[in-house]
C-alpha positions in Angstrom: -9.1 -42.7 -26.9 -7.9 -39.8 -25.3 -5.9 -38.7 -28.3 -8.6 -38.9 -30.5 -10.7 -37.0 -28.5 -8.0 -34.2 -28.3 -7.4 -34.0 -32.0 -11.1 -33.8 -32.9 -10.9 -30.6 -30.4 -7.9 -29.3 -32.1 -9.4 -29.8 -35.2 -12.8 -28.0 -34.1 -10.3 -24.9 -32.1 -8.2 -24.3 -35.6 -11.7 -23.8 -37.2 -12.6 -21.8 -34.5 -9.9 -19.5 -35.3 -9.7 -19.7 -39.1 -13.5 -18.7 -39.0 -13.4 -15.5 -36.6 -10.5 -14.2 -38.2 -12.7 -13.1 -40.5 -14.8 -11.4 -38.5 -14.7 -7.1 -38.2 -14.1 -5.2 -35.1 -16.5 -5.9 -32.6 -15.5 -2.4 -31.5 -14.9 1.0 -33.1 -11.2 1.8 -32.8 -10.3 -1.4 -31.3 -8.6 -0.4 -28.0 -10.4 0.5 -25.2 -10.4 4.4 -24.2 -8.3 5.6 -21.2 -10.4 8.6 -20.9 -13.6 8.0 -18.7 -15.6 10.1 -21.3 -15.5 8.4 -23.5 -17.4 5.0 -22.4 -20.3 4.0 -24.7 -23.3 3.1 -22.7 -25.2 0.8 -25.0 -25.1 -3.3 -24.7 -27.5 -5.5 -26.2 -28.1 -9.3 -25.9 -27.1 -11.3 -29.3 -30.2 -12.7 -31.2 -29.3 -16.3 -32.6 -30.4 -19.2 -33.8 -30.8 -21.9 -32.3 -27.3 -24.3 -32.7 -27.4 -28.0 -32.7 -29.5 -29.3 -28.8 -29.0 -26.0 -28.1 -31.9 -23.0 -28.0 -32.0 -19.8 -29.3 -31.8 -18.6 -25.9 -28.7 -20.8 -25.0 -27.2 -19.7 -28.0 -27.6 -16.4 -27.6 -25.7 -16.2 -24.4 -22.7 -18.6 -25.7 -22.3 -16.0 -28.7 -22.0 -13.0 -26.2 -19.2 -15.0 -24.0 -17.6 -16.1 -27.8 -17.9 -12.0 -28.5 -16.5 -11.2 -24.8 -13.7 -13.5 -25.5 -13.2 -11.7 -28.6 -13.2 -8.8 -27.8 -10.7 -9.5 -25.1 -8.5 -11.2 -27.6 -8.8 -14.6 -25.5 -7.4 -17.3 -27.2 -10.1 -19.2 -28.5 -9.2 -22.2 -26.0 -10.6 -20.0 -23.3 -13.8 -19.1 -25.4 -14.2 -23.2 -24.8 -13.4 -22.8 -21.1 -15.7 -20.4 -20.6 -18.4 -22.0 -22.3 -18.0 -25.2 -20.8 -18.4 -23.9 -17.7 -21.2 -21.8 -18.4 -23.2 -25.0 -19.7 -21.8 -26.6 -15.9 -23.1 -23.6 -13.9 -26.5 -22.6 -16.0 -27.5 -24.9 -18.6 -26.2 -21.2 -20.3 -29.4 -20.1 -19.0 -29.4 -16.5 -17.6 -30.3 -17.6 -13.9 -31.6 -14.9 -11.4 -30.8 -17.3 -8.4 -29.1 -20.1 -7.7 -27.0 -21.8 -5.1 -27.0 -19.2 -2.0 -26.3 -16.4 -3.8 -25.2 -17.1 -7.1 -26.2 -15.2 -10.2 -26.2 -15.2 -14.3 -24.6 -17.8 -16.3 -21.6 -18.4 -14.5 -23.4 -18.4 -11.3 -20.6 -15.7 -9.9 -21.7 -14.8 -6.0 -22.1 -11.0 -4.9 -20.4 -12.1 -1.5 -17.3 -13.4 -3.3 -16.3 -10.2 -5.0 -17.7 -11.1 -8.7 -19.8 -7.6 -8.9 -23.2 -6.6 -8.1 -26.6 -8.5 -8.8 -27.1 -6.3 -11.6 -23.9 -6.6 -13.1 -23.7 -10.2 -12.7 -27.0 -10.7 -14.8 -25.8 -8.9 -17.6 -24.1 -12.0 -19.9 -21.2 -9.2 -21.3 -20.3 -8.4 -17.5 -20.5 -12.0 -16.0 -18.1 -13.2 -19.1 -15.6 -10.7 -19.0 -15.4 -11.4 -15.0 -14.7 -15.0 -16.0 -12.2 -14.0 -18.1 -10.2 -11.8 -16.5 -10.2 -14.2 -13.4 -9.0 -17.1 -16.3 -6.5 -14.5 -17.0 -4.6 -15.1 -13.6 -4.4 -18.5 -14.1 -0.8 -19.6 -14.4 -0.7 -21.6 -17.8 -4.5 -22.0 -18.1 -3.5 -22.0 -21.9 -2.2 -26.0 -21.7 -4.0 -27.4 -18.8 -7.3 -29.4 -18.9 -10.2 -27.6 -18.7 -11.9 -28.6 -16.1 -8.7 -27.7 -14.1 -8.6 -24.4 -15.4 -12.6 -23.8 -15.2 -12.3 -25.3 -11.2 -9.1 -22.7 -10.5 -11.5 -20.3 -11.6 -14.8 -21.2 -10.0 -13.6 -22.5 -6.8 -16.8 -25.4 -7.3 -18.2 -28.0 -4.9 -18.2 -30.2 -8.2 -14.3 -29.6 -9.8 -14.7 -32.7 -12.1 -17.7 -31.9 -13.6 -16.7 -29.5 -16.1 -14.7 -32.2 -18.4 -18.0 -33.6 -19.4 -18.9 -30.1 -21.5 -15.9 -29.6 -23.7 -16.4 -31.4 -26.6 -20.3 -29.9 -26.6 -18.2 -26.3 -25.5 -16.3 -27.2 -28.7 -18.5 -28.3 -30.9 -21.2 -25.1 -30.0 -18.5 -22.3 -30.3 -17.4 -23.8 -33.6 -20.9 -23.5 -35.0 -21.3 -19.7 -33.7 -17.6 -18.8 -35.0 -18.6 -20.5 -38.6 -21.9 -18.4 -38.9 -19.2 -15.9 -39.6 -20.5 -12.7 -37.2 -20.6 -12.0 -33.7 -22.7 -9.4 -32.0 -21.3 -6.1 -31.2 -20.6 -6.0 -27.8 -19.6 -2.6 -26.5 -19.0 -1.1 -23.2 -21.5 -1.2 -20.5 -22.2 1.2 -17.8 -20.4 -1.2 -16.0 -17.2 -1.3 -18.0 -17.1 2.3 -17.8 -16.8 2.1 -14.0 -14.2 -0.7 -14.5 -12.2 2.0 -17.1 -8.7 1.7 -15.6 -6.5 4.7 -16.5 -2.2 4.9 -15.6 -1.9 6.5 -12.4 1.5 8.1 -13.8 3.0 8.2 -17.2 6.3 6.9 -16.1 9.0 3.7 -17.1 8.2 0.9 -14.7 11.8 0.0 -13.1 10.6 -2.6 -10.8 8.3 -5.6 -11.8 5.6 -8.1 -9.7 7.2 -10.7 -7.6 10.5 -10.7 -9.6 12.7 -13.7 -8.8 15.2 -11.0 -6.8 11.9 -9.3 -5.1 9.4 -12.5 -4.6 7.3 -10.9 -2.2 6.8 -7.2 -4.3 3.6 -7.3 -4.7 2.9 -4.5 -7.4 5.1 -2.4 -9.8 7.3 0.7 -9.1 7.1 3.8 -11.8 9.9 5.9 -11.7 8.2 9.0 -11.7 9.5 12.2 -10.4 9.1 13.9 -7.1 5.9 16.3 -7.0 4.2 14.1 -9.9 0.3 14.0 -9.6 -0.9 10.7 -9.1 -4.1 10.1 -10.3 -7.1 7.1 -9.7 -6.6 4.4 -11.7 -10.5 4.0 -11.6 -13.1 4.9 -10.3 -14.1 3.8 -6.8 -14.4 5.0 -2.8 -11.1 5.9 -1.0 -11.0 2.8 1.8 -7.5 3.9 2.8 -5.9 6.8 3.1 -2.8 6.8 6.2 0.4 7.1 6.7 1.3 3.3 7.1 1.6 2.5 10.8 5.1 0.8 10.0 6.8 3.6 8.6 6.6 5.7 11.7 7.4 9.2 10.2 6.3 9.6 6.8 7.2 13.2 6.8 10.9 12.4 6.1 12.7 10.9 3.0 12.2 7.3 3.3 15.2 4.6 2.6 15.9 0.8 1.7 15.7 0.4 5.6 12.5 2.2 5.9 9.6 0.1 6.4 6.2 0.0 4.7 4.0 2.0 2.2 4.7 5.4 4.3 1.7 8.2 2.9 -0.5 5.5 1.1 -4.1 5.1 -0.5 -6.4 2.2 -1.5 -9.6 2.8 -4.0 -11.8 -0.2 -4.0 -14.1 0.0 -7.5 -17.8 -0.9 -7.7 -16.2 -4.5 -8.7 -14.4 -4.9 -5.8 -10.9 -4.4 -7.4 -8.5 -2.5 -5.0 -5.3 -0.3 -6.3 -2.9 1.0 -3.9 -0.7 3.7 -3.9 2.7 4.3 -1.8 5.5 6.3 -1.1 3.5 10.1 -1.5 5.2 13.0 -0.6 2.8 14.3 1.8 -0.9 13.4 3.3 -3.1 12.1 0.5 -5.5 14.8 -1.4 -8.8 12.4 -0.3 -9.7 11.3 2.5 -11.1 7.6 3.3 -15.2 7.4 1.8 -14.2 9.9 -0.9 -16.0 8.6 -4.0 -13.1 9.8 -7.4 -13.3 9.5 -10.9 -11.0 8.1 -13.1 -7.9 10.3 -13.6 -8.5 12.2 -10.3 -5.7 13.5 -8.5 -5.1 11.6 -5.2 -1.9 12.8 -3.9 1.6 13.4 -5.4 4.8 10.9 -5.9 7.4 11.3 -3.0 9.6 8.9 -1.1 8.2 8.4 1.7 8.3 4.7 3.6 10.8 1.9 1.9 11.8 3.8 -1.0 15.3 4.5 -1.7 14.1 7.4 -4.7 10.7 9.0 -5.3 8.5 6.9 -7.4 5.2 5.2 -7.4 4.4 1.6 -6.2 1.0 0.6 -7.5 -0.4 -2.9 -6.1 -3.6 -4.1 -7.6 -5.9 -6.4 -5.8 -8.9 -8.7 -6.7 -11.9 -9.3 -4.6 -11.3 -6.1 -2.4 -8.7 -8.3 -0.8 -6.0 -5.7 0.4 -3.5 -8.4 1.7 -0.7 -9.9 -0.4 -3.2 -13.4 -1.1 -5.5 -10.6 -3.2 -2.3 -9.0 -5.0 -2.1 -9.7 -8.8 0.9 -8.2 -11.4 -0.8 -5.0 -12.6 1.4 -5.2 -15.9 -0.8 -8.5 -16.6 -4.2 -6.7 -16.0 -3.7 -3.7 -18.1 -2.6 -6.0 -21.1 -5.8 -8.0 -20.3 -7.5 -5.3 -20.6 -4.9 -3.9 -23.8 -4.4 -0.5 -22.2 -0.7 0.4 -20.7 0.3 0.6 -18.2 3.2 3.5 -17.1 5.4 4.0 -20.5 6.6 1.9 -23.3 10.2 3.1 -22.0 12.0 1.4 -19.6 14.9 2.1 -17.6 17.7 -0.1 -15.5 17.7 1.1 -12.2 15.7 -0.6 -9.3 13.9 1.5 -6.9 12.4 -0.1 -3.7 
């Protein structure tokens, strides 16, 4: 029975993609800006017909997460996840409450790090949060759904997500074949979320490598006296010579501890990027609200660095400890922007 059921999906997923490969650019140009200027401020709920059980309403809000997805270039097994769990959390009814203080269609909590109350009603916002939570989860590609929709949602109920994917399947089949999604373009929000490289530089040292387990961002091998710049936009929450390191007006080594001169900018979405190793104090100081591509101190060796570079962390859910840490090379593709330079070099720096 089970094998049925998964082939009838299969079947319903390969129409899924056969039908929005046919579908234009949801977006002018088709990859995102990295200059903050650039953000279009204009989004727009989809209008659509009502699909199957389903209302115009319901409809509606499934096409923007299908367009999201899209637009992200999710695989369109994750445009099912993220259904499914919409129809779990909402009924894929744009809820302005819910359990405590849980908001939208995915029912995504303020206090949790998921955005704002404003951002979290806006369907475009609440689906590409989804999704680039989905993102993080190892193989969500080939495991069930509900298991990847519970990794995600963290919810009291972690079974109950299997009983939407066939209607998941069925619904996002019948929005692809309609053969147009709704333009979804970037919100105010997503202009605050713009992520920029801090340094155009070869990244020489990746995320948790099986030699370095517990590196917990990416080192750019850029040259001493190198402006860093924000990766986004956000408040300064850190900005210290890292207690550890002692002296971090010295060249650091392999045997230095720590950071040494160090900042952390926490965005409006509670992402946190870090940056280590500066030559000198930072340029901001801690409650300093930057802009994107502002310069917030320059690339040294201080702390445990045997060379001057950059080590850039980023961390979800303002969460500045090494549970929060997630490989920055998978966000920028998430987000297809680039991260450092497409050139690469050998050596290792610490």
């Amino acid at each position: 029975m089970l094998r049925i059921a998964g082939a009838a999906i299969a079947c319903l997923i390969f129409g899924v993609t056969a039908a929005v490969g046919t579908v234009a650019h949801l977006i002018p140009g088709g990859t995102p800006s990295t200059n903050p200027g650039n953000c279009t401020t204009v989004a727009s709920a989809a209008r659509a017909a009502p699909a199957g059980r389903w209302t115009a309403e319901q409809t509606a809000n499934a096409t923007v997460i299908v367009a999201v997805g899209n637009r992200m270039h999710i695989p369109s097994r994750g445009w099912v996840i993220a259904v499914a769990t919409a129809m779990q959390e909402s009924s894929l009814h744009n809820l302005t409450g819910g359990d405590r203080d849980s908001i939208g269609l995915f029912q995504q909590r303020p206090s949790q790090g998921w955005g704002t109350p404003t951002q979290l009603h806006d369907p475009a916002y609440a689906a590409h949060a989804f999704y680039a939570k989905l993102l993080q989860v190892k193989g969500w590609q080939t495991m069930p759904l509900t298991r990847a929709a519970q990794t995600v949602q963290q919810s009291a109920f972690p079974d109950a997500y299997a009983t939407w994917e066939t209607p998941a399947t069925t619904l996002v089949a019948a929005i692809a074949r309609r053969g147009h999604l709704p333009t979804v373009v970037a919100s105010p929000a997503d202009c605050d979320a713009t992520f920029i490289s801090p340094v155009i530089a070869p990244i020489v040292s990746g995320f948790r490598t099986d030699g370095r387990p517990d590196h917990n961002g990416v080192d750019l091998a850029a040259k001493q006296g190198t402006p860093i710049r924000a990766a986004h936009a956000g408040t300064v929450t850190v900005a210290e010579c890292e207690p550890s390191t002692g002296n971090c007006n010295q060249p650091g080594s392999a045997s230095t501890p720590g950071c040494g001169w160090y900042v952390d900018i926490t965005s409006p979405d509670q992402t946190l990027t870090r940056y280590c190793h500066m030559l000198h104090r930072p340029t901001v100081h801690v409650g300093r609200k930057v802009k994107t591509g502002e310069v917030i101190g320059i690339v040294g060796q201080s702390g445990n660095a045997d060379g001057p570079h950059l080590h850039f962390e980023i961390h979800l859910h303002k969460d500045p400890s090494a549970a929060g840490a997630v490989d920055p090379i998978g966000f920028y593709k998430a987000r297809h922007l680039t991260l450092g330079s497409a050139q690469r070099s050998a050596p290792s720096l610490n």
